[in-house]
C-alpha positions in Angstrom: -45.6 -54.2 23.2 -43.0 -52.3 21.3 -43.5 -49.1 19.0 -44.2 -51.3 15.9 -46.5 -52.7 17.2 -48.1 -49.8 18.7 -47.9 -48.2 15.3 -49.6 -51.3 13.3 -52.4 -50.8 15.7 -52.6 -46.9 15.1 -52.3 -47.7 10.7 -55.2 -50.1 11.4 -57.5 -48.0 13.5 -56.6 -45.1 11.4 -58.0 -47.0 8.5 -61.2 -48.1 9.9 -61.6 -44.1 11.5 -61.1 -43.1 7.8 -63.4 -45.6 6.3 -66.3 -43.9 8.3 -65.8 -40.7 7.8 -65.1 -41.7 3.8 -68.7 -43.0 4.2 -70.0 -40.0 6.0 -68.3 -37.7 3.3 -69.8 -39.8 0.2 -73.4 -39.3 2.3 -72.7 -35.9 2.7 -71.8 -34.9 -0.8 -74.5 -37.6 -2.4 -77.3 -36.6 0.3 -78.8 -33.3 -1.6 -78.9 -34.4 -5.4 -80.7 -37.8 -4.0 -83.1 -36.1 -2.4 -83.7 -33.6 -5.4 -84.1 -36.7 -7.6 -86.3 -38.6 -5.4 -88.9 -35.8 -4.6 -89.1 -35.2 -8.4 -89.8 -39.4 -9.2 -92.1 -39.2 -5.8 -94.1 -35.8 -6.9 -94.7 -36.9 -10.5 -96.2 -40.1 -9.3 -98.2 -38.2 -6.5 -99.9 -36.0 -9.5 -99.6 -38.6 -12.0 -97.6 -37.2 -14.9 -95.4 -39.4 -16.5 -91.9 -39.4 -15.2 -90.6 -39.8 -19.5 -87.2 -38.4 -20.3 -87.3 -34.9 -20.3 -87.6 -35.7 -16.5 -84.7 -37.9 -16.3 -82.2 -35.7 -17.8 -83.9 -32.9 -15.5 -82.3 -35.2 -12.6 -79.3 -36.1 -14.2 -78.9 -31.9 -14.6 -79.0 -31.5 -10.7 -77.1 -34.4 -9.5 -74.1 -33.0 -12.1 -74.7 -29.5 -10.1 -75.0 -30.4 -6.8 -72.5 -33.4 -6.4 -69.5 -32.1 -7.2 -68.3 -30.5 -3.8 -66.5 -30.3 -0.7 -68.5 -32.4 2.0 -66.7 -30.1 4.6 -68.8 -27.1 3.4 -72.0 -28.8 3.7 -75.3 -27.3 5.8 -74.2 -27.6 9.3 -74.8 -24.7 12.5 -76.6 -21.3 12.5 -78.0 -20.3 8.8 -78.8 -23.9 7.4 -82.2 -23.1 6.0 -80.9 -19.7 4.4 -77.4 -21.7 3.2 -80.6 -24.8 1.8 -82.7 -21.9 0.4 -79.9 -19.9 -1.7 -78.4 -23.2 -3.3 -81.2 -24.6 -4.5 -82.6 -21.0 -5.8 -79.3 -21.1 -7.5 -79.9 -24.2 -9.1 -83.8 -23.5 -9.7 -82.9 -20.2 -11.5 -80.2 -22.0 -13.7 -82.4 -24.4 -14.9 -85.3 -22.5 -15.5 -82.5 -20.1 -17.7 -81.6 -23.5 -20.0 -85.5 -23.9 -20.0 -85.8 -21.1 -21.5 -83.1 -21.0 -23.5 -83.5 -24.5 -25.2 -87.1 -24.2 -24.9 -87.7 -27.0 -23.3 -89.1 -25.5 -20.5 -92.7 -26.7 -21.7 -92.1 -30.3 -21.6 -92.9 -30.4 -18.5 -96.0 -30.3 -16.3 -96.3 -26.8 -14.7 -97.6 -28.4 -11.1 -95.1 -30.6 -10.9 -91.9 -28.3 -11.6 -93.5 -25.8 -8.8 -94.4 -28.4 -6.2 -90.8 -29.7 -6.6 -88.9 -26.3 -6.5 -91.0 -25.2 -3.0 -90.3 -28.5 -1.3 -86.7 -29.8 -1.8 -85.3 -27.4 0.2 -87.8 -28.0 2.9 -86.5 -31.6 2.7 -83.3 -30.7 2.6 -83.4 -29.1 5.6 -84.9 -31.8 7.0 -82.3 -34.3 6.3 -79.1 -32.1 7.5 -80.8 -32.1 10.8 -81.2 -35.8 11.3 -78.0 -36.4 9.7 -76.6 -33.9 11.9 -78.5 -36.1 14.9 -77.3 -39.6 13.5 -73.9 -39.0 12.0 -72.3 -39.2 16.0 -73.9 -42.3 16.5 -72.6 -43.9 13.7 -69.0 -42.3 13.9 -68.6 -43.3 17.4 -68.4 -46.6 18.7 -71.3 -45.5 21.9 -72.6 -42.5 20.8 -70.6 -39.5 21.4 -67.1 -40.9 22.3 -65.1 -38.8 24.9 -61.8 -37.8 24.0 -58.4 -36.2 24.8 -56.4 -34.5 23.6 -51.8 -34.6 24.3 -50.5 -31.5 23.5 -52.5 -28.2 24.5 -50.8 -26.2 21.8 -52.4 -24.0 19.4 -52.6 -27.1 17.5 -54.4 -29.0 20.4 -56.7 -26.1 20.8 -57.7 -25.9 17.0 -58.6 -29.3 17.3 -60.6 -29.2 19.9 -62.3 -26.0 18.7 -63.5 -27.9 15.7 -64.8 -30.6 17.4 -67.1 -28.1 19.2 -68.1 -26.4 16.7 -69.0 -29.7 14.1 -71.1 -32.1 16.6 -71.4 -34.3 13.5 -68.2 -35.3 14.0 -69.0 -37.4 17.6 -65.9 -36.2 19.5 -66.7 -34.8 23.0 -63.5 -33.3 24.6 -62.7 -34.3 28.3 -59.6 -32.1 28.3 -55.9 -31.8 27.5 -52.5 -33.3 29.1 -49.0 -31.5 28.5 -46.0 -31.1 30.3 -46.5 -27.5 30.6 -48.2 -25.7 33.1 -51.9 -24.1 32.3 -50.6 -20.7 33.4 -47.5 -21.2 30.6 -50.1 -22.4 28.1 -51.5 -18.9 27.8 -55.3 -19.4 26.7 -56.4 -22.5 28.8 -58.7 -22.4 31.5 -56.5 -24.6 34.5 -59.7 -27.1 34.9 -59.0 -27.9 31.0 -55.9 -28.9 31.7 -55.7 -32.8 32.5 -52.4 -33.6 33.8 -48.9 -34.3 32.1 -48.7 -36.6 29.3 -47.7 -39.3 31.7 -50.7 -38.9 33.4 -52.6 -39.9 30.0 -52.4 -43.8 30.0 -53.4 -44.2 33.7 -56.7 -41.8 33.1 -58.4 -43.4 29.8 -58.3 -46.7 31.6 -59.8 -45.2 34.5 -62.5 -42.7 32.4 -63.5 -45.2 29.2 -61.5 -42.5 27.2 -62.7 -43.1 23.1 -60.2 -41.5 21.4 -56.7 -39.5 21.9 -55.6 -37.4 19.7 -52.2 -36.4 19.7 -51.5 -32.4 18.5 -47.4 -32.2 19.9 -44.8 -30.7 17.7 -42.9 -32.9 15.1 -40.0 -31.8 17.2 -41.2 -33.9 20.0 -40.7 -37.4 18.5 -39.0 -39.0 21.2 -42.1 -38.1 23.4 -44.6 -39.6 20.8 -43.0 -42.5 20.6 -42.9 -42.9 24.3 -46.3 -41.8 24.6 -47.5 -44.6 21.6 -46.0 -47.1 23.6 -47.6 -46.7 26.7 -51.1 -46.3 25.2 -50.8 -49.1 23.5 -52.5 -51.5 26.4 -55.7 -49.4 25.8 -58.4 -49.8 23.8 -58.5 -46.2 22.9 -58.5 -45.0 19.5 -55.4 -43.1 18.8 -54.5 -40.6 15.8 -51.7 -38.0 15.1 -52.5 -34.4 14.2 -49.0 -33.3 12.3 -48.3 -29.8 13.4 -47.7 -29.0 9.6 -51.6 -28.9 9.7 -51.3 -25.3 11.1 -50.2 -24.1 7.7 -52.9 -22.9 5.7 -53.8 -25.8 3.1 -55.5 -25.0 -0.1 -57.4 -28.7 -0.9 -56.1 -30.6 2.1 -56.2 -34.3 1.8 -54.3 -37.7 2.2 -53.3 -39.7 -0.5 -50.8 -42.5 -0.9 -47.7 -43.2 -2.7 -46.8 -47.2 -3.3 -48.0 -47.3 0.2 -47.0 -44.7 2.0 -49.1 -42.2 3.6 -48.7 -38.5 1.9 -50.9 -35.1 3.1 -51.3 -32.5 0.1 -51.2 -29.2 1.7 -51.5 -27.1 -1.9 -53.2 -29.0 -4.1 -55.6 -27.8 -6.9 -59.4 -28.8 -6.5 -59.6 -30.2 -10.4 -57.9 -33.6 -10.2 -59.6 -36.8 -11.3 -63.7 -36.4 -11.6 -63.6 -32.8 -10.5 -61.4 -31.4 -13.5 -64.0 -33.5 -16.1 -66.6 -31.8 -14.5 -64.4 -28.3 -14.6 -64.1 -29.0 -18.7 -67.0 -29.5 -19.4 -68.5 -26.5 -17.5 -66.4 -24.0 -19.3 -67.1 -25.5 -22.8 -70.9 -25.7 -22.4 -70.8 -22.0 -20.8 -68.1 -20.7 -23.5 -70.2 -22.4 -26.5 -73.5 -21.0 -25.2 -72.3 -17.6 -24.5 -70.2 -17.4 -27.8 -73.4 -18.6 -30.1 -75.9 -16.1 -28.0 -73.2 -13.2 -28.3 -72.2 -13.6 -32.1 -74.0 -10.9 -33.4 -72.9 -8.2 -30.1 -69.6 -9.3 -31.3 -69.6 -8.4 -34.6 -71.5 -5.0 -33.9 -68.8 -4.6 -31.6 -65.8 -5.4 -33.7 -67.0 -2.9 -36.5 -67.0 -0.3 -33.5 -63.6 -0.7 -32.7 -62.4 -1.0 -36.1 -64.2 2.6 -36.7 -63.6 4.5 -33.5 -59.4 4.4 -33.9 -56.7 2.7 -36.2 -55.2 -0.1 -35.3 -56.7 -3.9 -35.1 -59.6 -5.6 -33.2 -58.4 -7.8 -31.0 -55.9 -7.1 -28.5 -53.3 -9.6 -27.8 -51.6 -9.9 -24.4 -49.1 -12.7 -22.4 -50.8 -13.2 -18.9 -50.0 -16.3 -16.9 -52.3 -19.3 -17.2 -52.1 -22.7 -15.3 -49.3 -23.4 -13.3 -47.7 -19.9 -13.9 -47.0 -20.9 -18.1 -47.8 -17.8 -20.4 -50.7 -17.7 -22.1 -52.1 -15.8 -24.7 -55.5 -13.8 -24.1 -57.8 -12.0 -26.1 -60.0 -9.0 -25.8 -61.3 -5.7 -28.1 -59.4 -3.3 -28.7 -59.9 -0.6 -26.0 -56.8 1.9 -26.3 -55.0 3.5 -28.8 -51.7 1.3 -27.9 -51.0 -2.3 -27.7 -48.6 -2.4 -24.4 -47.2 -5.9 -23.5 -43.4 -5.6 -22.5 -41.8 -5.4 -19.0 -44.1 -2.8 -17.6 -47.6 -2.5 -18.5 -49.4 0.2 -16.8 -53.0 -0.5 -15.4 -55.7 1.4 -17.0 -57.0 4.6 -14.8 -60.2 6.8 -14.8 -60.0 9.5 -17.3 -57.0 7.3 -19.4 -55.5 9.1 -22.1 -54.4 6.0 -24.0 -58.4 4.6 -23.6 -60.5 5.1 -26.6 -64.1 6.4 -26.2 -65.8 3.2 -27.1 -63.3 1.3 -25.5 -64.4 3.1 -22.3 -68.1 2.2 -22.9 -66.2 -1.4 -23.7 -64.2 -1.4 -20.4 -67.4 0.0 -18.2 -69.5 -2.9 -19.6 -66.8 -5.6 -19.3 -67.9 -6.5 -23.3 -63.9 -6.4 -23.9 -63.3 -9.6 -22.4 -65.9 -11.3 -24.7 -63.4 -12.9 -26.7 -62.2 -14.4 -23.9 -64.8 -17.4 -24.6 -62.4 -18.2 -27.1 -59.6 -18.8 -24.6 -62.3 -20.7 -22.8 -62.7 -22.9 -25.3 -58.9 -23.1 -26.4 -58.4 -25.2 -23.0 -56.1 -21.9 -22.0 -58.9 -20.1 -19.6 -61.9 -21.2 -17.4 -65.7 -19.0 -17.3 -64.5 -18.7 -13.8 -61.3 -18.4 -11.8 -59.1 -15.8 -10.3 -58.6 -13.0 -13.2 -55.3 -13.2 -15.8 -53.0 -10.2 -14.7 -50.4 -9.1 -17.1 -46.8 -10.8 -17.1 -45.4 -7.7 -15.9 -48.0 -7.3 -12.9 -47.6 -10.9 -11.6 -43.7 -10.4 -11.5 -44.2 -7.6 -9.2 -46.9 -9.0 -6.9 -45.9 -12.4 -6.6 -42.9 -10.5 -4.6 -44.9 -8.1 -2.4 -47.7 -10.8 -1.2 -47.3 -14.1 0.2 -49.0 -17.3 -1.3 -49.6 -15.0 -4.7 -49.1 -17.9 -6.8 -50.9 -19.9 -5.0 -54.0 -18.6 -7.6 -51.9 -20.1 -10.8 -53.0 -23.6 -9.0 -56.2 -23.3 -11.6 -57.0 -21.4 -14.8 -57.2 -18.1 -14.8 -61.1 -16.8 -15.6 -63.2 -14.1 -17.2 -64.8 -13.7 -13.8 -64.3 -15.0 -10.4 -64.9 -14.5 -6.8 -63.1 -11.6 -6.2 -64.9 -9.8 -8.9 -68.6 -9.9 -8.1 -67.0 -9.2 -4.3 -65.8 -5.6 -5.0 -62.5 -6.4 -5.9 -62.4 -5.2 -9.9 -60.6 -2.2 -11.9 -57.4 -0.4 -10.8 -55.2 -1.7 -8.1 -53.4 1.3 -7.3 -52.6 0.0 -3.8 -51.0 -3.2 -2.6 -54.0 -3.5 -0.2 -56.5 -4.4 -3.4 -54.5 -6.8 -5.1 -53.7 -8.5 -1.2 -58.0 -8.6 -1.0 -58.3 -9.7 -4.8 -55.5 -12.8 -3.9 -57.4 -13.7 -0.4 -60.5 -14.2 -2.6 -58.8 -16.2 -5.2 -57.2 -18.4 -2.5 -61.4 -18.9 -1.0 -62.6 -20.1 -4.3 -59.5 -22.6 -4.9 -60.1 -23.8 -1.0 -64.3 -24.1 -1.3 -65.2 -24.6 -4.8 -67.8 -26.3 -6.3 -69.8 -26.4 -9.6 -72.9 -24.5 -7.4 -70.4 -21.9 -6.5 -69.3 -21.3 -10.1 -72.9 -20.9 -11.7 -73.4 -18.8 -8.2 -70.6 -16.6 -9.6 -72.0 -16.4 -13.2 -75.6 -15.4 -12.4 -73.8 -12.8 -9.9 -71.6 -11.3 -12.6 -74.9 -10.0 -14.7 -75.9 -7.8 -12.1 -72.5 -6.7 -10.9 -71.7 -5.6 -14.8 -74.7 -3.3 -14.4 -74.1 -1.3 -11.4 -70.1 -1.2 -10.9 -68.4 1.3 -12.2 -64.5 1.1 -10.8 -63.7 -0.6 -14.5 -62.3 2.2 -16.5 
């Protein structure tokens, strides 16, 4: 059998491998709205209220919150009930709000709402354990399928760490086989290490060996290629962990090009269904909080207008989408209007700061206006913070992967705010923590996440006080 041959075999078992776990990430993503949604049909029914439309859209509502997500970051290891519990609270408390809001909350049958926000997480939990039971069954061709692993790098090891630490994923580790010595390897125990790699054929015949995967440098084509052909008389599955995987990816996944197979290693999370769902977010938050804070804005407008000369609105270029200038608003809150090629950040007891621009800047009402970017298409509700033109050409050359945050649109709040990380930057050190958390919420979001980050921005407004 010659290398083409051996690599046919690898596309086609490759394919099959990623059909199941395509059909293990749609069950993951789908598994928590479906239960939601059933337990509301099946309670209803129980207590006999009619299950009419308010109901209906009530479902619709949480599969549109819950669905959109990274399967990876599903319920799995220590925590799961608290990491059930504080979702669904999330989504309870947001719907209850809209209730209120739209009051609509009294369409609906008190016993049944409260029977169906104390159970579903109790389900919940209840299903991420037996999927957690049944997924290795299904992923594996006998239950947990043993595997091993060519190449004992840093790479090997990484991918053998996560198969210990996600049992979902049916992979049991037998060991690693590398040319090198275990004492050369550094952190591997000498009973780890297998044999060389051509040692690797001869022992899955001989052990009924599932799976190898194969975590050697890019650099070592010459052995991969040899090492494909001599696996090829086994029946073991085989795949290739590129070494390029070490890099730290922001939204990580394969796609294909006219055929040919391509791995996105920075990609932004709001492509296809994701950045509908993204739109839409921001113009149903940015309409409601515009309409609700109308007549704050207005009281708030005349205050500036009266406490110095100058206009209401504030104008300044920060850097939107994909690093293109923008335009953003907020309220007047100092005496000057700085936007050139160095804009100094505002400090406690700020000459150029007005007194009710302070009482602006404490509160965060400033960026109010900011809605209207929102709904412009120019800003998000949330997403890493808009720095001035200025202050982005001097960070994005002290800290690495800086840019990487211009992969989405910039918000009125984000992660990094309701995690400490707001006001004055007087040290590389903040803006370094700000970025990390940026770079989190591109890597793990998900609409839950953003209304997460909304609810925790009310009470962060009312007991921070590093904005000045």
């Amino acid at each position: 059998m010659n290398v083409d041959q051996v690599l046919s075999g690898f596309a086609q078992e490759s394919a099959l491998a990623g059909q199941r776990l395509s059909w293990l990430a749609f069950v993951r993503k789908t598994l928590d709205p479906l239960i939601a949604g059933t337990a509301l049909v099946v309670i209803a029914a129980l207590i006999g209220e009619p299950f009419d439309r308010p109901y209906v859209a009530v479902c619709a509502l949480v599969f549109a919150l819950m669905f959109p997500r990274n399967p990876h970051s599903l319920y799995h290891g220590r925590g799961m009930f608290r990491k059930v519990l504080l979702e669904w609270s999330m989504v309870v408390a947001l719907l209850v709000f809209l209730g209120l809001v739209t009051n609509s909350l009294w369409w609906f049958y008190p016993p049944v709402l409260l029977t169906w926000f104390v159970t579903v997480p109790f389900l919940i939990f209840g299903a991420h354990l037996a999927l957690l039971a049944v997924a290795p069954r299904l992923l594996g061709a006998n239950g947990y399928r043993r595997a091993v692993i060519a190449g004992a790098s840093q790479l090997g090891r990484a991918v053998a760490a996560q198969f210990a630490a996600k049992p979902i994923l049916g992979i049991k580790v037998a060991g690693f086989f590398d040319d090198r010595s275990a004492g050369r390897l550094g952190q591997l125990d000498e009973g780890d290490l297998l044999g060389r790699l051509d040692d690797l054929p001869g022992y899955v015949g001989e052990h009924g060996i599932g799976a190898i995967f194969i975590a050697l440098p890019m650099a070592s084509q010459p052995r991969i290629l040899k090492l494909l052909d001599e696996i090829g008389n086994t029946t073991a599955s085989v795949y290739f962990v590129p070494d390029v995987l070490m890099y730290d990816m922001i939204q990580a996944r394969i796609d294909h090009v006219g055929g040919m197979p391509l791995v996105a290693v920075c990609e932004s999370p709001f492509v296809g269904v994701n950045g509908l769902i993204k739109r839409l977010e921001d113009i149903v938050l940015s309409a409601l909080f515009l309409v609700l804070s109308a007549p704050l804005m207005l009281a708030i407008a005349v205050g500036v207008k009266l406490s110095s000369p100058g206009p209401v609105l504030f104008k300044q270029r920060r850097y939107g989408l994909d690093g293109k200038q923008i335009i953003v608003y907020k309220f007047r809150t100092m005496r000057v209007m700085e936007d050139g090629a160095q804009v100094a950040q505002a400090q406690k007891n700020d000459p150029r700061v007005t007194r009710f621009g302070a009482w602006l800047r404490r509160t965060s009402l400033d960026e109010l206006p900011q809605f209207v970017n929102v709904l412009q298409g120019r800003m998000s509700v949330v997403g890493p913070r808009p720095h001035a033109v200025a202050h982005n050409e001097l960070y994005r050359r002290l800290i690495k992967r800086y840019m990487i945050r211009h992969k989405v649109r910039p918000g009125i709040t984000g992660l990094a705010q309701v995690n400490g990380c707001r006001g004055e930057t007087e040290v590389v050190e903040k803006m370094h923590a700000r970025v990390e958390y940026d770079i989190k919420y591109i890597r793990e979001w998900s609409l839950t996440l953003d209304l997460a980050i909304v609810l925790k921005t009310v009470f962060v407004l009312f007991g921070d006080n590093k904005a000045y």
